[in-house]
C-alpha positions in Angstrom: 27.6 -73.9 -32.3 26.7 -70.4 -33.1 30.1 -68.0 -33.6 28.0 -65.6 -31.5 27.7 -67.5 -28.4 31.7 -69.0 -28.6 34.6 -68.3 -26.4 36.8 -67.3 -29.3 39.0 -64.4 -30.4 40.9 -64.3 -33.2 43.4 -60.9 -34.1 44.9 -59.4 -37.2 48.7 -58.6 -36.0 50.9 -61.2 -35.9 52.5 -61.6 -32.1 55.7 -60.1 -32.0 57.3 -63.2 -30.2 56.1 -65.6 -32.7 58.8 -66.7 -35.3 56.8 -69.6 -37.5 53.9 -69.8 -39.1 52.0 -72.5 -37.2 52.4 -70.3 -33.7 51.4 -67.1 -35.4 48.2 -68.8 -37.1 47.5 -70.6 -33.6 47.6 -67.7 -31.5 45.8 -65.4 -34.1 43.2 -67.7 -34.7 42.5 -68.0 -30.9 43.6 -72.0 -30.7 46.1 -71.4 -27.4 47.2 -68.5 -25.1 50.8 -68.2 -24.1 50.8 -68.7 -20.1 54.6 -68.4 -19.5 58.0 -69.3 -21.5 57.3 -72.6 -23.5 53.6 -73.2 -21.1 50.3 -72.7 -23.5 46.6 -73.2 -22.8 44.7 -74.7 -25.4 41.2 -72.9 -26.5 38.2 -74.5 -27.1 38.3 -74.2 -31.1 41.9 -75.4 -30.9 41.3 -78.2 -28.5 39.0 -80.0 -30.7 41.8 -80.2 -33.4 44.1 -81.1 -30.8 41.6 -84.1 -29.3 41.1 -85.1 -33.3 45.0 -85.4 -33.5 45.0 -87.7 -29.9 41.9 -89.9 -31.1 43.6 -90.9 -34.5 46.3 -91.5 -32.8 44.7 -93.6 -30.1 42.4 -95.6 -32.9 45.8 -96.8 -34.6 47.3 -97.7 -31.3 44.6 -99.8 -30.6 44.4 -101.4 -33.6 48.0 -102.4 -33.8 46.8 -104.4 -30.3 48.6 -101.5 -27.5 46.9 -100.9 -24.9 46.1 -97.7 -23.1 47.1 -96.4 -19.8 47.5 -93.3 -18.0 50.7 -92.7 -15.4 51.3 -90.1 -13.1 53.0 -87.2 -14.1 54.9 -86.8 -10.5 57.3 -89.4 -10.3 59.9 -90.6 -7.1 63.0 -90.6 -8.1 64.3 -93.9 -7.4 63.2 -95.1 -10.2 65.0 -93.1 -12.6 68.3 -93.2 -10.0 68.1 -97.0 -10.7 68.3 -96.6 -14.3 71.0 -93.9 -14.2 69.1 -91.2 -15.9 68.3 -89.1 -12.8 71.7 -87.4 -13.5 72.0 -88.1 -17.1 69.1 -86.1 -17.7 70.8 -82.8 -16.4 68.7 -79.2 -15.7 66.2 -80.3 -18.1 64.5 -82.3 -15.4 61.9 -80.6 -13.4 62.8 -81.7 -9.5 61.1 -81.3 -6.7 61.1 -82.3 -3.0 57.8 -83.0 -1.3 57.4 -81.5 2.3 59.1 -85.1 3.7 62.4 -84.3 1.7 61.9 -87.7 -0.8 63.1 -86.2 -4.5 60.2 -86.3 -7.6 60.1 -85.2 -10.1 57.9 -84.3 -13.5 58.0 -87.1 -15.6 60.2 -86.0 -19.3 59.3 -89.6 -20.4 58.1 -93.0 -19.0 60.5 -95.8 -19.8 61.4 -96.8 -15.7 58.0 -96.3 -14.5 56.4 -98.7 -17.6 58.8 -100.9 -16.8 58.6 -101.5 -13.4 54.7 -101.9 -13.4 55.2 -104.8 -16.4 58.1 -105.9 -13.7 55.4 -106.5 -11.1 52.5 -108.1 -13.3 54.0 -110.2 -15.4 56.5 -113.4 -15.0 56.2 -115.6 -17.7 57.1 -115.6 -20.9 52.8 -116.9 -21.7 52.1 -113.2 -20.9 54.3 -112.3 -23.7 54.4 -109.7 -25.7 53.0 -106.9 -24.9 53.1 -103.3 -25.7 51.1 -100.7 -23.5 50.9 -96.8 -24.4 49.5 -93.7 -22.8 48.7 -90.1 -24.2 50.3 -88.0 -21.0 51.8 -84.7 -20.3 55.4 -84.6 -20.5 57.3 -81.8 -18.5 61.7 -80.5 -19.9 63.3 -77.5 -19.0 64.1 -76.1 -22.3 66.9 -74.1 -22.4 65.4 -71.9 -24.8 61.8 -72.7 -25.7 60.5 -71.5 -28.9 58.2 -72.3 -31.6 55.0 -72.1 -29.6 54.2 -76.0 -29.4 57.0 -77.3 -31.4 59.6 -76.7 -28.2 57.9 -76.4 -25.1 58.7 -77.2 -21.4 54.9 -79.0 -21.3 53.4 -80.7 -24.1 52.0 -83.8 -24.4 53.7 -87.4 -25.8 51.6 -90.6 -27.1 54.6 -93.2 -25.2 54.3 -97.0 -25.9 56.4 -99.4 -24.8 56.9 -102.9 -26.1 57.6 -105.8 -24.1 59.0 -109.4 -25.8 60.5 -112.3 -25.3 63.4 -112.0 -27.7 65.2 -109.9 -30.1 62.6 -111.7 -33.2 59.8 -110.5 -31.0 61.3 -107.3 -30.9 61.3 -106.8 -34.5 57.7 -107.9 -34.6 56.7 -105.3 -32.7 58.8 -102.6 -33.7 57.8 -103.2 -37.1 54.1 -103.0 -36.0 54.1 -99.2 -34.7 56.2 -98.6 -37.6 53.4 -99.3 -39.7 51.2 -97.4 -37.1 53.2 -94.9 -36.7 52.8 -94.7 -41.6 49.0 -95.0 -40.5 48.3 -92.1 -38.4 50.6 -89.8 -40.5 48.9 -90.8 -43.5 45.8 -90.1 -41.7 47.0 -86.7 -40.8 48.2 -85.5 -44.4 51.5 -85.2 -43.7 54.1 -85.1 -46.3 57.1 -87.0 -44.0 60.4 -89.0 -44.5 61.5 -91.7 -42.3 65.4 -91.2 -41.0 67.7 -92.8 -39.1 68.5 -91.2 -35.6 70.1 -90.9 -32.7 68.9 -92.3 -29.5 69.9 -89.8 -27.0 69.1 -89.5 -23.7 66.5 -92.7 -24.2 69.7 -95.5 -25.1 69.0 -98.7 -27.1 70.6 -99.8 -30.3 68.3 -98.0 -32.7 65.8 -95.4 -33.6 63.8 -94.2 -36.7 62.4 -90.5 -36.4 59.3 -89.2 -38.3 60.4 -86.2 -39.7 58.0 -83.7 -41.8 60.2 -81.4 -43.7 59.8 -77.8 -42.7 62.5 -75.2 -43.8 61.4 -74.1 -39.6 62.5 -77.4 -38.7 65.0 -77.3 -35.8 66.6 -81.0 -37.6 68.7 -81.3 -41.0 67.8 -84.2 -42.8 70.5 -86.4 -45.0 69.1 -88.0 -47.8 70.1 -89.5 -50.7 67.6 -89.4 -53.8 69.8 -92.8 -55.4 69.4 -95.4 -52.6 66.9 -94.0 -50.3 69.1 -93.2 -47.3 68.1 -90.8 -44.6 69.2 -90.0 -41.1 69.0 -86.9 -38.8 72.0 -85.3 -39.2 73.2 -85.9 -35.6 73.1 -89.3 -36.6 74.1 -89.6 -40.8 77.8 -91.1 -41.1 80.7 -89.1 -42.4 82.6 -91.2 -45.3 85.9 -90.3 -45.5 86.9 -89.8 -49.3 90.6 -91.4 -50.1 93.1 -88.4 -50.9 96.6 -88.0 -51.7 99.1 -87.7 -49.4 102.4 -85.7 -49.7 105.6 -86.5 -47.8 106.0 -84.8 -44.7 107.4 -81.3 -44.4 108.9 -80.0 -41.7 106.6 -78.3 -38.5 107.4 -74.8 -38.5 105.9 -72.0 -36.6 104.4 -68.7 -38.0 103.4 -65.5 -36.4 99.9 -65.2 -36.9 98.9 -62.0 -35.1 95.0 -61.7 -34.3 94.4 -64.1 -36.9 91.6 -66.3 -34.6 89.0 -67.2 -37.4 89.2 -70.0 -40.0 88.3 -67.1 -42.8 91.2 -65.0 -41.3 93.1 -67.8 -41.2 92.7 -68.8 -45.0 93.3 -65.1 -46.3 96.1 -65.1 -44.2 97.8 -68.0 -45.4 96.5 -68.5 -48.6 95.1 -71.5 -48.2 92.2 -73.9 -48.7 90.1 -74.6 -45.4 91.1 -78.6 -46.5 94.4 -77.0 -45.3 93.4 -76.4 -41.6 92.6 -78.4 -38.6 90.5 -76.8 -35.6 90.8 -77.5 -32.4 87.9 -77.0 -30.5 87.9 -77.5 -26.9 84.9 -79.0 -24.4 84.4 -79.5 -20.5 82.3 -82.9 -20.8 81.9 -83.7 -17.6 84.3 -82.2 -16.0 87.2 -83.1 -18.4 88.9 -81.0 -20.8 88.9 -82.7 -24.4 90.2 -81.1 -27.6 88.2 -82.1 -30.5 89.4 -81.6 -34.0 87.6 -81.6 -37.3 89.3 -80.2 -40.6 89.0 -76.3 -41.0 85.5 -75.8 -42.5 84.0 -78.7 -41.0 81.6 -78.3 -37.7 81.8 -80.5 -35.0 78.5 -82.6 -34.1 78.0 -82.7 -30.3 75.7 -85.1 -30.5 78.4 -87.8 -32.0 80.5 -86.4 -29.3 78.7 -86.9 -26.5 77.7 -90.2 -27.5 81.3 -90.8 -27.8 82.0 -90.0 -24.6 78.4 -90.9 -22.5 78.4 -87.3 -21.6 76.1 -86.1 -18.9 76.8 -82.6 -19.2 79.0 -81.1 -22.2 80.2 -77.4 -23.0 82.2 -75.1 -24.6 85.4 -75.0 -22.5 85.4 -71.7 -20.3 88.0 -68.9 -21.6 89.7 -69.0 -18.4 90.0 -73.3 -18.8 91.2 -72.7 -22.5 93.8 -70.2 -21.4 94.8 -72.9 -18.9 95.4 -76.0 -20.8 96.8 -74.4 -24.0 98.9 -71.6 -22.7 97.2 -69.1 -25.0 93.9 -67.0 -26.0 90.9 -68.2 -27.4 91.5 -68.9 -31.3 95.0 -70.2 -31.1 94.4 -74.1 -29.4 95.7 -76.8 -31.4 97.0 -80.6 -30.4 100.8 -79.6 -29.8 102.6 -77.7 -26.7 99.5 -78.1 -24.4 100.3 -76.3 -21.0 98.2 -79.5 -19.6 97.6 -83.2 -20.9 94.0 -83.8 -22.1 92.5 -86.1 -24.2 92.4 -85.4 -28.1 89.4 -86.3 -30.6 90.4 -86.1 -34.1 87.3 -86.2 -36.7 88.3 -89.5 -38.9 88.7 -87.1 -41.8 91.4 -85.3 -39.9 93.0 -88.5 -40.0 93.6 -88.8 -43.5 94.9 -85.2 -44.0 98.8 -84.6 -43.4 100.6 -81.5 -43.4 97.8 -79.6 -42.0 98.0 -76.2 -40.3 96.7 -76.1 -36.5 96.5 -73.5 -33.7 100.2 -72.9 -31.9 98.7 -73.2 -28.3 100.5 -69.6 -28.3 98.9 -66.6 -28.5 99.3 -65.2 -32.5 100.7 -68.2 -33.7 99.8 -71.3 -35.6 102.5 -74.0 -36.7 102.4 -75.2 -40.6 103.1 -79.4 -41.7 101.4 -80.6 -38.5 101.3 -84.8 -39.1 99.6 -87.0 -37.0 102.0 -89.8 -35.5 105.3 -87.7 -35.0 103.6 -84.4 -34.2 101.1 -85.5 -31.6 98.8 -89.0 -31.2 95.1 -88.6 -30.7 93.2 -90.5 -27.9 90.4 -91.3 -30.5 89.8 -91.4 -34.3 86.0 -90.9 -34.9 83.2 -89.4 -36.7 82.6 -86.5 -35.1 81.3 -84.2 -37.8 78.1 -82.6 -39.0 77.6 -84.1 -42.7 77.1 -81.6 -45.3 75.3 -81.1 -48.6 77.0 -83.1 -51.4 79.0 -85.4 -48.7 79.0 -89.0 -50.0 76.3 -91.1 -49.3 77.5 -93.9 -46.9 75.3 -97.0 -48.6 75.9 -95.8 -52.1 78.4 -93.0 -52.4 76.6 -90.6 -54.1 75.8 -86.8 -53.3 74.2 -86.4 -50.0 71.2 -83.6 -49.8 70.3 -81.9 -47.0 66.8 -79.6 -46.2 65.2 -78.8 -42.7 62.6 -81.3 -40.5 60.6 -81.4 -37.5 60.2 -84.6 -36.0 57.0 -85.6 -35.3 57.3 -89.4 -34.2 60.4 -91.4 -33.0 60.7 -95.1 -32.8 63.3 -96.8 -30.5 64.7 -100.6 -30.2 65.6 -100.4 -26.1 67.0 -103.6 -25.9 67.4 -104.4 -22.3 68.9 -101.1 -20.9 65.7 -100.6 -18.7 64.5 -104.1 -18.3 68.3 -104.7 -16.8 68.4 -102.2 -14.6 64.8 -102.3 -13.1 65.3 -106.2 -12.8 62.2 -106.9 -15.5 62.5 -110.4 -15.8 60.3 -113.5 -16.9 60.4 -116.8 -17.0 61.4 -118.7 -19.9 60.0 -121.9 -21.5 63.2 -123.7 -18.9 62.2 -121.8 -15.9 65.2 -119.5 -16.8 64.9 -116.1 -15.8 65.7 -113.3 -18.9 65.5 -109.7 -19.2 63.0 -108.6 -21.4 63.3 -106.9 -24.6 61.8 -103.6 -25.1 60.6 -101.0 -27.9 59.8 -97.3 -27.2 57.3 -95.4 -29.5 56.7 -91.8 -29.2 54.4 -89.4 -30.7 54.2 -85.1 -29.9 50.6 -84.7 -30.1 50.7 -80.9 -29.7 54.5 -80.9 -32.2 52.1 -83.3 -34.9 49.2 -80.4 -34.7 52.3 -77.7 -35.7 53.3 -79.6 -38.1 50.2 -80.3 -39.7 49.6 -76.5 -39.6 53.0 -75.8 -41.4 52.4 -77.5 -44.3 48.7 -76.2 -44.6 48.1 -72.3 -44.3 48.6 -69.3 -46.6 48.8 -66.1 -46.1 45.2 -66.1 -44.8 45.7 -68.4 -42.1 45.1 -72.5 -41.8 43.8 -74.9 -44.3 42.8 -77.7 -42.4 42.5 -81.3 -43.6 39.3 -82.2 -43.0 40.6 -85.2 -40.5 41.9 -82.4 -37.9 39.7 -79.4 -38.3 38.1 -78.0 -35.6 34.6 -78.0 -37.6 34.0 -79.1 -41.0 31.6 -76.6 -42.5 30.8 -72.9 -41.2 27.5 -71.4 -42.8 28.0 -67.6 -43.5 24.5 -65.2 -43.8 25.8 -62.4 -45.2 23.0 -59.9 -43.5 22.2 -61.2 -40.3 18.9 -58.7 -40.7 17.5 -60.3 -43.5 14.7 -63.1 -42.7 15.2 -64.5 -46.0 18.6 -65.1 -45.7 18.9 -66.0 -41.9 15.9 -68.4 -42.9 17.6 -70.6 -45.5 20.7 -70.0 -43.0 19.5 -71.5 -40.1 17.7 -74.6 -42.2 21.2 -75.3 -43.5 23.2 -75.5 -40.5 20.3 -77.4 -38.6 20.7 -80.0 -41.3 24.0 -80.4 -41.2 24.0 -80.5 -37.3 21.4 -83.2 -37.2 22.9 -84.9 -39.7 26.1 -85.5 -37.7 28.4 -82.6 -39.1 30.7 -80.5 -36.9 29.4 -76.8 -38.7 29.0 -73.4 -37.0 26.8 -70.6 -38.3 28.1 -66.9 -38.2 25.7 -65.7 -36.6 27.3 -62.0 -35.8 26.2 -58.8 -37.0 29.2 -57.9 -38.5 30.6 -57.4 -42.2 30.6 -60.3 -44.6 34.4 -59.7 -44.8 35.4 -59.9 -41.4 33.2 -63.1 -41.2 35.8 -64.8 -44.6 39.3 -63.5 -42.9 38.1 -65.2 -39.5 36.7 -68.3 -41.4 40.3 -68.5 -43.7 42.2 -67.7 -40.1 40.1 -70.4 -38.3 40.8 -72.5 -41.5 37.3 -74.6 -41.8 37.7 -76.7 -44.8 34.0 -75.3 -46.6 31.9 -72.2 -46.1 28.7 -72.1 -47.4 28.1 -67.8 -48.2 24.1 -67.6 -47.8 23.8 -64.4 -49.7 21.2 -62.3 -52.4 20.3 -66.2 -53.9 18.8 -67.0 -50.8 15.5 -66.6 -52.2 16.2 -69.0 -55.2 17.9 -71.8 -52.3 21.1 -70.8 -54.2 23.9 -70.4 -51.6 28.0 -70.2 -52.4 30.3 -73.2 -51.9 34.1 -72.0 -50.9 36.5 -74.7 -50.2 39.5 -73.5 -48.2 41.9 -76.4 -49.7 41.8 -75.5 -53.0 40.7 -72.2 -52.9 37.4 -73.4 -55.6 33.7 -71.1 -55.1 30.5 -73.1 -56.7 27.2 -72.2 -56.9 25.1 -74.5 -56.1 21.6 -75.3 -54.5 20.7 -76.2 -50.9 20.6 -79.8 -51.1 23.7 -80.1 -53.8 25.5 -78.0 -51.1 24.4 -80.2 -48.2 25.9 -83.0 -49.9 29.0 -81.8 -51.1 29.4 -80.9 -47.3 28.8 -84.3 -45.8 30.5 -85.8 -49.2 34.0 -83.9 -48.6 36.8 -86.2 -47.4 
């Protein structure tokens, strides 16, 4: 492909809306245009990286025996009403009514339709196992979209689903797209870690994410340098550390007046935050439930809303704070509630005594609060987001923590679809069973951002060669001289016949603007065809490593089709 004759424009300015480096580079370098709020079109230079990403992808699938399908991306909505997610997934489900009234909607992910269609071809347990995957667009009203293709409302998910017998087949297969799942990241050059996660909205008793650590990663990662431990932190386990315990004081009231912060509250009282107990309250599902973790502690929603199987979970309203606890925002606490709710204390809140909390009156907090004679809690859990230096909970030692994006998730279902859609075979007795399932997801367009983020410079992308668009762009530096253009041309014909993916730069514009476009673009080599032409001397520039060699035409040649 001549540059001359492609549909391609790249820019200097970085776009004002873009807050990372992989969106800045992608839109600068002319790989996707912004269509609306979290909806991009991919370009024709930044589709072939994206199709390169798909097709590893798809060879390792295959290879691990899945095989490929393609669903639809409107889906009815019985389906997902039978599995109880059509109201579990909330507004981030696109719905829509055709022009007969029936509900669809676009398809967030595939677990009920995979199901049922293994449901309907497959009864005993001869046919067993099987795991079938497709690359498809997948369609979530993001709250707040952002990152170009990192959070979007469409992007586009590798989903496989595994189908087995038993629990042991289970394992089989979840181990296999495990070791995919190592393969195609390995493939990609990505520097990842393997964590422990939560499920969410998806359910089963288990999931491993793929995270690449990014400080733009919108995930914190736990991990423990001793024992190898890592989990997201909406999953990693709080350990509570043993502590003393005085005898208890007498509750006493204090006039705290517009003292609402925990930093206000600890110059107030001169005291540690180990010293305090928020109260925090939530509407989760329509119920009012007072959560409390110790002073400078943050409350994990995502433990919380497991706790609870929440469908929908906020911040309690002003109006429903001022109701249940009889005072402003900043004073709520587990004692003199205007209204009996449900109480959630963080287990580290359980080992504290003598603790200060919120009054449930406007300007005042009461002092020696103690579980058991001042209040009882409805539930004593984890409910807290781990911290740097929190004990590891295999070995006990220091916790770290340092940004992620996930990249690839891993689930074991179990038989929460297979249950509820009635997937059934026939055992070796004639018995009917549920069958077991895995779930194995992949964001294709996420994977490309990723890959981007931990390749670029200042100048733009640096490509592994596995993903970039082309391998090799040639670079005449006068487009005027025959000479040059000569030994050009011969070049990149060479290359192109000899199954290379290389462009020539064949505008008539400065040598300069044709490196900043090539560094943008990030092809991993351009060859500079320049005053040596006539000696069939060109420049070798490898974008990687930043490394210029001098070599001749057929040296150069080589090291092209040579580079790995």
């Amino acid at each position: 492909m001549r540059v001359s004759k492609m549909f391609m424009a790249t820019q200097r300015e970085v776009p004002a809306d873009a807050e990372i480096p992989s969106h800045q580079l992608m839109l600068r370098a002319g790989m996707m245009k912004k269509v609306a709020s979290g909806i991009y079109s991919f370009m024709p230079i930044g589709l072939r990286s994206y199709k390169k990403v798909e097709n590893i992808i798809r060879e390792e699938m295959d290879k691990a025996g899945a095989q490929e399908l393609i669903m639809p991306a409107i889906l009815p909505s019985e389906v997902y009403q039978a599995s109880g997610r059509w109201d579990k997934f909330g507004p981030e489900m696109f719905r829509l009514l055709d022009r007969g009234g029936r509900q669809f909607c676009l398809g967030p992910t595939h677990e009920e339709p995979f199901t049922e269609t293994v449901r309907d071809s497959i009864r005993s347990y001869k046919q067993l196992p099987v795991t079938l995957y497709q690359i498809q667009h997948k369609y979530r009203d993001e709250k707040r979209p952002r990152f170009g293709i990192m959070r979007c409302r469409e992007f586009v998910m590798k989903d496989a689903y595994s189908f087995d017998a038993d629990e042991a087949g289970l394992d089989i297969s979840y181990q296999t797209m495990y070791k995919a799942y190592c393969s195609i990241f390995d493939r990609l050059g990505l520097d990842y870690i393997v964590v422990d996660a939560d499920s969410g909205a998806m359910g089963g008793s288990g999931s491993q994410e793929f995270m690449v650590k990014n400080s733009v990663g919108e995930d914190g990662i736990c991990y423990c340098d001793s024992c190898g431990y890592a989990a997201n932190e909406e999953k990693a386990t709080c350990q509570v550390l043993p502590s003393s315990r005085e005898e208890a004081k007498d509750m006493t009231k204090v006039h705290t007046p517009n003292v609402k912060t925990i930093e206000e509250l600890m110059a107030f009282m001169n005291s540690a935050p180990s010293s305090f107990a928020k109260t925090i309250l939530y509407n989760i599902d329509g119920k009012i439930v007072g959560v409390m973790v110790r002073g400078d502690r943050e409350i994990n929603e995502t433990k919380l809303a497991n706790l609870y199987d929440a469908t929908e979970m906020t911040l309690a309203s002003f109006e429903d704070v001022e109701r249940v606890t009889g005072a402003k925002v900043g004073f709520a606490g587990p004692c003199n509630l205007k209204e009996k709710i449900e109480i959630v204390i963080d287990n580290e809140v359980s080992s504290m005594n003598n603790f200060i909390v919120g009054a449930c009156e406007t300007d005042y907090h009461l002092m020696n609060v103690n579980i058991g004679r001042d209040f009882t809690p409805t539930h004593i859990e984890d409910v807290r987001t781990a911290v740097e230096g929190d004990a590891c909970p295999k070995c006990g030692k220091p916790l770290s923590i340092c940004r992620g994006v996930e990249v690839g998730h891993i689930f074991k279902l179990g038989t929460k679809y297979s249950k509820a859609l009635n997937c059934n075979y026939l055992d070796r007795d004639g018995k009917e069973n549920p069958m077991i399932m895995g779930c194995y997801g992949i964001g294709v367009g996420r994977t490309l951002a990723a890959v981007i983020e931990q390749n670029c410079d200042e100048n733009g992308i640096k490509w592994p060669v596995a993903v970039a668009p082309y391998k090799a762009i040639v670079v005449p530096m006068k487009t005027n001289d025959d000479t040059i253009m000569g030994l050009a041309n011969e070049i990149y014909e060479t290359l192109l016949n000899d199954g290379v993916e290389v462009i020539i730069d064949d505008r008539n514009e400065r040598p300069g603007v044709k490196f900043k476009d090539a560094d943008l673009i990030g092809i991993p080599v351009r060859i500079n065809v320049g005053r040596r032409a006539g000696e069939g001397i060109v420049e070798v520039n490898y974008r990687q490593s930043g490394e210029m060699v001098e070599l001749d035409t057929l040296s150069a040649i080589e090291a092209v089709k040579n580079l790995k």
